[in-house]
ROBA-967544 format. One record per atom (N, C-alpha, C): residue in one letter; x negated, y, z negated. Coordinates in steps of 0.05 Angstrom, whole numbers, padded with zeros to 5 digits, always signed. Layout:
N
AXYZ ...
END
This chain:
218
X-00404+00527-00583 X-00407+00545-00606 X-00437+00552-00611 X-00458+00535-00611 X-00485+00532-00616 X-00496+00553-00597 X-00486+00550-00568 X-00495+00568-00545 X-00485+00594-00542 X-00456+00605-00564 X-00450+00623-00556 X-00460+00630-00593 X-00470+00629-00604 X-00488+00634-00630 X-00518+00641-00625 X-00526+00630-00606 X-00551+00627-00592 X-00549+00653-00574 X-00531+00657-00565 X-00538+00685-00545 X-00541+00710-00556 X-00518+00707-00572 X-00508+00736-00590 X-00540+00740-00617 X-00542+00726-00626 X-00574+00722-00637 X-00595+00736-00630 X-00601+00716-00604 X-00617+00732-00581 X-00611+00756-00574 X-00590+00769-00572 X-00585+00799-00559 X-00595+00812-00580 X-00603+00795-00606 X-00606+00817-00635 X-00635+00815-00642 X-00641+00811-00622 X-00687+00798-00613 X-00678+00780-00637 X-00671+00750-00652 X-00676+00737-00660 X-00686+00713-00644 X-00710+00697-00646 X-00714+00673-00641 X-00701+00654-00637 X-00696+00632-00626 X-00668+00609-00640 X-00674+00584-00628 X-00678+00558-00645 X-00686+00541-00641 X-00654+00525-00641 X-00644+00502-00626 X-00617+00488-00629 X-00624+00460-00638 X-00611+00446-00655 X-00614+00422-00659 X-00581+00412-00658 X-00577+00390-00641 X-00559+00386-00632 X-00544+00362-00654 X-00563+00358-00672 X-00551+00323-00695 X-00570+00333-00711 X-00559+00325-00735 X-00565+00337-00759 X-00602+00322-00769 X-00593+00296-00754 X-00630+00290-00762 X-00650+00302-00753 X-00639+00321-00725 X-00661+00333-00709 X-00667+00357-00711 X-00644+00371-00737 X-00640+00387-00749 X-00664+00396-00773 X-00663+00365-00782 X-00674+00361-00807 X-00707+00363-00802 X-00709+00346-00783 X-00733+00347-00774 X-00755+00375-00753 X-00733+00392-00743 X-00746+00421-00742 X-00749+00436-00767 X-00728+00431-00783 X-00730+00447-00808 X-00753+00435-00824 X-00768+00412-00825 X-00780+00407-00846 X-00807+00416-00832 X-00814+00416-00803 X-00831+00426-00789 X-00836+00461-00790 X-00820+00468-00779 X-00830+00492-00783 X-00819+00507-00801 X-00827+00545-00805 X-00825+00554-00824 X-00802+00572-00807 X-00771+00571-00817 X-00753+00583-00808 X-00750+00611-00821 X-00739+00635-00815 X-00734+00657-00837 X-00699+00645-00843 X-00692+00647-00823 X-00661+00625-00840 X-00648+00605-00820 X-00638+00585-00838 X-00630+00565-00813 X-00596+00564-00823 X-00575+00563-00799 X-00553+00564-00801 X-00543+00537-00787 X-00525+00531-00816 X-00522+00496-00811 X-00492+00486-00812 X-00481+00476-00785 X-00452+00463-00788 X-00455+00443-00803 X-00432+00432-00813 X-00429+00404-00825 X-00419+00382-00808 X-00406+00382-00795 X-00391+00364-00779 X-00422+00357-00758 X-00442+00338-00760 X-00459+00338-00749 X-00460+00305-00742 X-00471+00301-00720 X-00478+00272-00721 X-00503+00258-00726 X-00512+00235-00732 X-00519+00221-00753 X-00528+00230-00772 X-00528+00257-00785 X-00537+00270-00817 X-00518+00288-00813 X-00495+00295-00829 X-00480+00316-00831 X-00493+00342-00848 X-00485+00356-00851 X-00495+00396-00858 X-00494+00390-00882 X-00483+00378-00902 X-00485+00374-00938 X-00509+00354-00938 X-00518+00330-00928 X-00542+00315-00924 X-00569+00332-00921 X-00564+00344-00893 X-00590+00363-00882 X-00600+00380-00906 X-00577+00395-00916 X-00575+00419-00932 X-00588+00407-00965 X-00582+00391-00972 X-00594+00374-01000 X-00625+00371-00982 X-00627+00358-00966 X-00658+00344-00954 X-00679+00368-00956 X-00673+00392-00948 X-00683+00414-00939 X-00695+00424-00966 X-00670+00431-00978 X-00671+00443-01007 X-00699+00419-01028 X-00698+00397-01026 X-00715+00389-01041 X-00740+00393-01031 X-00748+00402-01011 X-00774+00400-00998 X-00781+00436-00995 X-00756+00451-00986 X-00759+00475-00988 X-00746+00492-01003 X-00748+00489-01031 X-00723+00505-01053 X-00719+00534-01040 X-00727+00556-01028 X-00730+00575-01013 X-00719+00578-00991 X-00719+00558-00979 X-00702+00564-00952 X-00686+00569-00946 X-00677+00602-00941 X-00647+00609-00928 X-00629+00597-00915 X-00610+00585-00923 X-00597+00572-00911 X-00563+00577-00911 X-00562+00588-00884 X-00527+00595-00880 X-00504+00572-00868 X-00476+00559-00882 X-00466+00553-00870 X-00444+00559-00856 X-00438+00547-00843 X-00425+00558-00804 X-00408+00529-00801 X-00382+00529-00813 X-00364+00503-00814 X-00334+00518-00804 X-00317+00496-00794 X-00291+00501-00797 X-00283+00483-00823 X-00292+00469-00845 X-00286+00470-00870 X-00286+00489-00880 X-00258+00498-00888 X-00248+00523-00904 X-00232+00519-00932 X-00237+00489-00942 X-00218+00491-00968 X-00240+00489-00987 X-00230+00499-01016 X-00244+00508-01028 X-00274+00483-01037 X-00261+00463-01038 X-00277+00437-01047 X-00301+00421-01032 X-00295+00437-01002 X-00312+00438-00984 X-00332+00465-00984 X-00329+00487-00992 X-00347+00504-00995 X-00361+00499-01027 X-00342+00496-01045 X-00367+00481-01064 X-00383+00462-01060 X-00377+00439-01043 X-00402+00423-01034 X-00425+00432-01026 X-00413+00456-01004 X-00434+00469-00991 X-00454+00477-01021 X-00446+00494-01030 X-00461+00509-01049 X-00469+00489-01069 X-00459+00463-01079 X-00479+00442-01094 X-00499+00439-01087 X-00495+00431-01064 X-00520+00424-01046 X-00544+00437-01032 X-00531+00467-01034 X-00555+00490-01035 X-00553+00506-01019 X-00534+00514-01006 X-00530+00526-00975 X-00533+00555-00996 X-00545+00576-00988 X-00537+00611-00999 X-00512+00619-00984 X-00494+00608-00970 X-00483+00626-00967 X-00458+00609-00940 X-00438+00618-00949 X-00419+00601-00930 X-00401+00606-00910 X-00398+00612-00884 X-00372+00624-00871 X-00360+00603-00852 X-00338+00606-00854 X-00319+00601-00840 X-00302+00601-00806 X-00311+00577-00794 X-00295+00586-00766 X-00268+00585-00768 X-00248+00601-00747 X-00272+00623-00733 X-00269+00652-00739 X-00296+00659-00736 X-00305+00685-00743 X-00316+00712-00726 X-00316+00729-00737 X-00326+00747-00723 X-00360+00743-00726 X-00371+00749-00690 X-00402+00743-00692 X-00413+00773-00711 X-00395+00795-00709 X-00412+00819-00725 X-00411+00814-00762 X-00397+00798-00775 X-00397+00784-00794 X-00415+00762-00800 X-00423+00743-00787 X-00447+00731-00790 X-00469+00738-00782 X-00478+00760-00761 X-00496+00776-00756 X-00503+00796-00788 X-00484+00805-00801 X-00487+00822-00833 X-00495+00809-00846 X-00480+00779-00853 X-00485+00759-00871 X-00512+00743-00861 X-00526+00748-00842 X-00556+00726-00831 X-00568+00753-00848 X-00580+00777-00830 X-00588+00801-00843 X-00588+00800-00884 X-00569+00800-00892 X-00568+00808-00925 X-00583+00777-00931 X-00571+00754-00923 X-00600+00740-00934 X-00621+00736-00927 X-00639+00743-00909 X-00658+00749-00895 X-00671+00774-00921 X-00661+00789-00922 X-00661+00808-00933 X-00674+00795-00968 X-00644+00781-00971 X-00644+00780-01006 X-00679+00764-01000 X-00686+00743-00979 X-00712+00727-00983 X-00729+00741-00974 X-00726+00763-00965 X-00755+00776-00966 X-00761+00798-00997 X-00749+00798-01009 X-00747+00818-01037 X-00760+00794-01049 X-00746+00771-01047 X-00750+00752-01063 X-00787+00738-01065 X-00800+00737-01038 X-00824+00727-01031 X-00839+00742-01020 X-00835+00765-01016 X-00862+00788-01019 X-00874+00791-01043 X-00906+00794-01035 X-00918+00794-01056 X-00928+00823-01061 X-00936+00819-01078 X-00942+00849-01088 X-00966+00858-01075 X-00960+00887-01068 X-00984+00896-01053 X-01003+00901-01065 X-01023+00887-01071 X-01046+00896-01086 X-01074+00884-01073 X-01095+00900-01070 X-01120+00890-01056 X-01134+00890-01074 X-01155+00865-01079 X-01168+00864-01098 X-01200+00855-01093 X-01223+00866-01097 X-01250+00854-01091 X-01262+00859-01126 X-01273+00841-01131 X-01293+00848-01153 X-01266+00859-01175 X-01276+00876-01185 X-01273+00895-01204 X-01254+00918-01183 X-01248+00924-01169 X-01238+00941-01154 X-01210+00936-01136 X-01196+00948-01148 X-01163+00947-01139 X-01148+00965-01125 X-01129+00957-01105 X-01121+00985-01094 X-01094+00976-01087 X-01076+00994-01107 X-01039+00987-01097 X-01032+01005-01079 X-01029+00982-01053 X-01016+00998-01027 X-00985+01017-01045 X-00969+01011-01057 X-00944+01017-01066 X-00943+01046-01079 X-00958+01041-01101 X-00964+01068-01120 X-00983+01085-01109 X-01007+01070-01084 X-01033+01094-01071 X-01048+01096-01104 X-01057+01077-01128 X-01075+01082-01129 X-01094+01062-01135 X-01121+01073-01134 X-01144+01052-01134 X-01160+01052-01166 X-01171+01034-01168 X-01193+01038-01194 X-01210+01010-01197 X-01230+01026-01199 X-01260+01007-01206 X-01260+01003-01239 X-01249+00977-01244 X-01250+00979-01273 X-01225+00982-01282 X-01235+00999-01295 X-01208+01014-01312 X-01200+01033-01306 X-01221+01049-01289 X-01227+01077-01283 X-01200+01077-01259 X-01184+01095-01259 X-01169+01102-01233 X-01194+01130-01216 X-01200+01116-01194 X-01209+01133-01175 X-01190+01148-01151 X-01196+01182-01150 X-01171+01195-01134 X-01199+01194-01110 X-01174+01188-01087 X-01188+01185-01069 X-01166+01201-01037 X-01178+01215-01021 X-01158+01235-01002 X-01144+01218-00983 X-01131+01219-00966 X-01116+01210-00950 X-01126+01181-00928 X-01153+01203-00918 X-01164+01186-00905 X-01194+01166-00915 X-01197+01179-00947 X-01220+01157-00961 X-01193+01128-00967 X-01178+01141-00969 X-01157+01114-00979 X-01155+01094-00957 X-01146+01107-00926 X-01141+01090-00911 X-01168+01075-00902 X-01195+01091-00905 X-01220+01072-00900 X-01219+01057-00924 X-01213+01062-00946 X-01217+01036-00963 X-01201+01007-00961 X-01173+01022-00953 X-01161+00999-00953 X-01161+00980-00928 X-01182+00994-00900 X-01186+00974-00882 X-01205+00952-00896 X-01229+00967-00898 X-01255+00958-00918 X-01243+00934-00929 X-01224+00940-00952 X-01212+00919-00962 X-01201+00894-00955 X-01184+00897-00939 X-01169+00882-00926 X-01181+00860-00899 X-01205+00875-00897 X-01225+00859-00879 X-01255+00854-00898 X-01252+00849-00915 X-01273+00847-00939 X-01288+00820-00931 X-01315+00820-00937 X-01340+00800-00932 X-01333+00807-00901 X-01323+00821-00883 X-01333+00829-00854 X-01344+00850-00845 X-01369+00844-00821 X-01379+00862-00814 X-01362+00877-00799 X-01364+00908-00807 X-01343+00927-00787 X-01356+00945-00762 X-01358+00941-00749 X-01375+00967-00730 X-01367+00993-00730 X-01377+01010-00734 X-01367+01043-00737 X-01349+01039-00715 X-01355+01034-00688 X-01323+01036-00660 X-01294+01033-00674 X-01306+01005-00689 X-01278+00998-00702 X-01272+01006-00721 X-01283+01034-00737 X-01271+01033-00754 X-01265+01071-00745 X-01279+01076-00727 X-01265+01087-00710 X-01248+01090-00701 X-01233+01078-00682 X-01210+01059-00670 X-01188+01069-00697 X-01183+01054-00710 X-01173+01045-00727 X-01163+01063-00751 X-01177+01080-00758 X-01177+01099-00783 X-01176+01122-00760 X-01190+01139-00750 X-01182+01163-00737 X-01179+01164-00708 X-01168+01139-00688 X-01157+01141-00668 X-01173+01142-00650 X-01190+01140-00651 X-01219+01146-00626 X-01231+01123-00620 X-01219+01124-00597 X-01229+01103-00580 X-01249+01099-00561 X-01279+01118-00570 X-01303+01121-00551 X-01322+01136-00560 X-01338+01124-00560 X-01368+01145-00579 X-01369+01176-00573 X-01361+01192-00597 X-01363+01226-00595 X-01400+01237-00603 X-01410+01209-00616 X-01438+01220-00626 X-01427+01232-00649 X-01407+01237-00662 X-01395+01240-00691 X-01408+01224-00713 X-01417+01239-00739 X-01429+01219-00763 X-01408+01219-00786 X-01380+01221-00773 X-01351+01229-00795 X-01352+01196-00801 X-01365+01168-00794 X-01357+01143-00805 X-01371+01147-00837 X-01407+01158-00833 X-01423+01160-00845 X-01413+01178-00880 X-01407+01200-00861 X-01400+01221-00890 X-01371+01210-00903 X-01359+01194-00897 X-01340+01187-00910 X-01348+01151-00925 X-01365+01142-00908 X-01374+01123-00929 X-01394+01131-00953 X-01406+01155-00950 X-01420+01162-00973 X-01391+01169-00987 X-01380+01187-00981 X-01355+01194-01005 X-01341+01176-01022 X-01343+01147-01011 X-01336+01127-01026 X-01348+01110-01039 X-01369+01114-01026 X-01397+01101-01047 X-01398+01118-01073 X-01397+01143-01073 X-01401+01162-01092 X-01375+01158-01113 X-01353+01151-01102 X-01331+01144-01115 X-01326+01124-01129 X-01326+01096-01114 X-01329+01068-01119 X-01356+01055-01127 X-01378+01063-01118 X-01411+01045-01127 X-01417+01062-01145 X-01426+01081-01146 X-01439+01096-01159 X-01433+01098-01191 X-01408+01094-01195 X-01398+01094-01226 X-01412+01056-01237 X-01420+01039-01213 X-01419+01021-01219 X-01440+00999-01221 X-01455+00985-01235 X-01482+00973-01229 X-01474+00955-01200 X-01449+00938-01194 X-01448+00930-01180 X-01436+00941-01151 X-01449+00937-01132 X-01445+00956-01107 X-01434+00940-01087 X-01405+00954-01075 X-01390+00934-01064 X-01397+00941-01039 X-01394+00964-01017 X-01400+00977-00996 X-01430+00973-00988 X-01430+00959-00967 X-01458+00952-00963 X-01463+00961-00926 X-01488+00969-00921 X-01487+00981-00890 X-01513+00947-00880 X-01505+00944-00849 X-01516+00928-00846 X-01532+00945-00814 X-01546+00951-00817 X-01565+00971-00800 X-01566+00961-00772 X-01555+00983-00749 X-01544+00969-00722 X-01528+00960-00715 X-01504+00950-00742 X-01486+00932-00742 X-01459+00940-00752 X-01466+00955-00772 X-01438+00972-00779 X-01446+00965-00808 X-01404+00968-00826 X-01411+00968-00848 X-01394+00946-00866 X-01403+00935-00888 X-01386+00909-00908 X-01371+00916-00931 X-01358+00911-00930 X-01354+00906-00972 X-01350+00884-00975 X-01361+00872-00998 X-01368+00845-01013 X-01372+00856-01038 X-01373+00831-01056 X-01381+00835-01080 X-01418+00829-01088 X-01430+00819-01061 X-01451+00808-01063 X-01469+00833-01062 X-01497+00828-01063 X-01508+00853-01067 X-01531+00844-01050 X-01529+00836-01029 X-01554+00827-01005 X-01558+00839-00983 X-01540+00861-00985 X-01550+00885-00967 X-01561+00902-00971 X-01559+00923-00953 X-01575+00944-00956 X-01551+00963-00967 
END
């Protein structure tokens, strides 16, 4: 069952680790970080209501589907005492527990995404809504001042080399002798520093360019 769960998985690009006894079970699960782990009960030396409690105290989060031929009702309440999200029944169809892995996968990523928000200093920028503000101030900023900010951001206290930010923001992968890095970091200096005593955009001469909150550049 394990190996023909294991294939059908794999054909769906999922990963899949097998633990063959529930302690060895216990012990990949407490090791690494699974997106969901699908757990029989009938297991040897730690059965699937054991593992499933062990898990849950150490990882209240952890997706966890069970995969039993316990089908009466007092056995799927155990399951769910003990913390399993979600319970099916052998035997089954694999396109039914392929839906049912997916929707909780799903419900735990709604659940532990964090909110998109970049933040340096005084200066914020919600990937979600696209907007930014220094302060209080909302600053409108065009398509491509946005996406240089939000590299800037997201690589913040690092030095950037114009190649890379090249590369990266308009696709160019080889010196044109172009000063389009230049005139668009003034456009955001003029946007973001300029309203501000503190100056986050800093150029490091020869080297490319920073944002920090520090003010020890140029």
């Amino acid at each position: 069952m394990s190996a023909y769960v294991k294939m059908g998985l794999e054909e769906n690009q999922y990963l899949i680790d097998i633990a063959m006894n529930g302690r060895t079970g216990l012990e990949l699960a407490m090791k690494n970080n699974y997106n969901a782990i699908i757990l029989d009960v009938n297991l040897p030396e730690l059965n699937g209501y054991e593992v499933c409690k062990l898990i849950r105290q150490d990882k209240p989060k952890q997706p966890i589907l069970m995969l039993t031929a316990l089908n009466k009702i007092e056995n799927k309440l155990e399951g769910f005492n003990t913390g399993t999200d979600d319970y099916l029944v052998k035997p089954f169809e694999f396109s039914e527990l392929l839906a049912r892995l997916k929707a909780l996968l799903n419900r735990s990523d709604k659940l532990t995404r964090k909110p998109a928000l970049l933040e340096v200093a005084d200066l914020s920028m919600d990937l979600e809504s696209k907007i930014v503000k220094r302060g209080k101030a909302q600053v409108e900023l065009t398509v491509k001042e946005f996406n240089l900010l939000q590299y800037l951001i997201q690589n913040k206290n690092k030095v950037i080399s114009r190649s890379e930010l090249l590369e990266n923001i308009w696709g160019i992968n080889f010196d044109t002798g172009t000063n389009v890095i230049d005139v668009y970091i003034n456009f955001l200096r003029k946007k973001i520093d300029l309203p501000s005593h503190v100056k986050l955009i800093h150029t490091y001469i020869g080297m490319g360019y920073i944002l920090k909150a520090s003010e020890d550049a140029d």
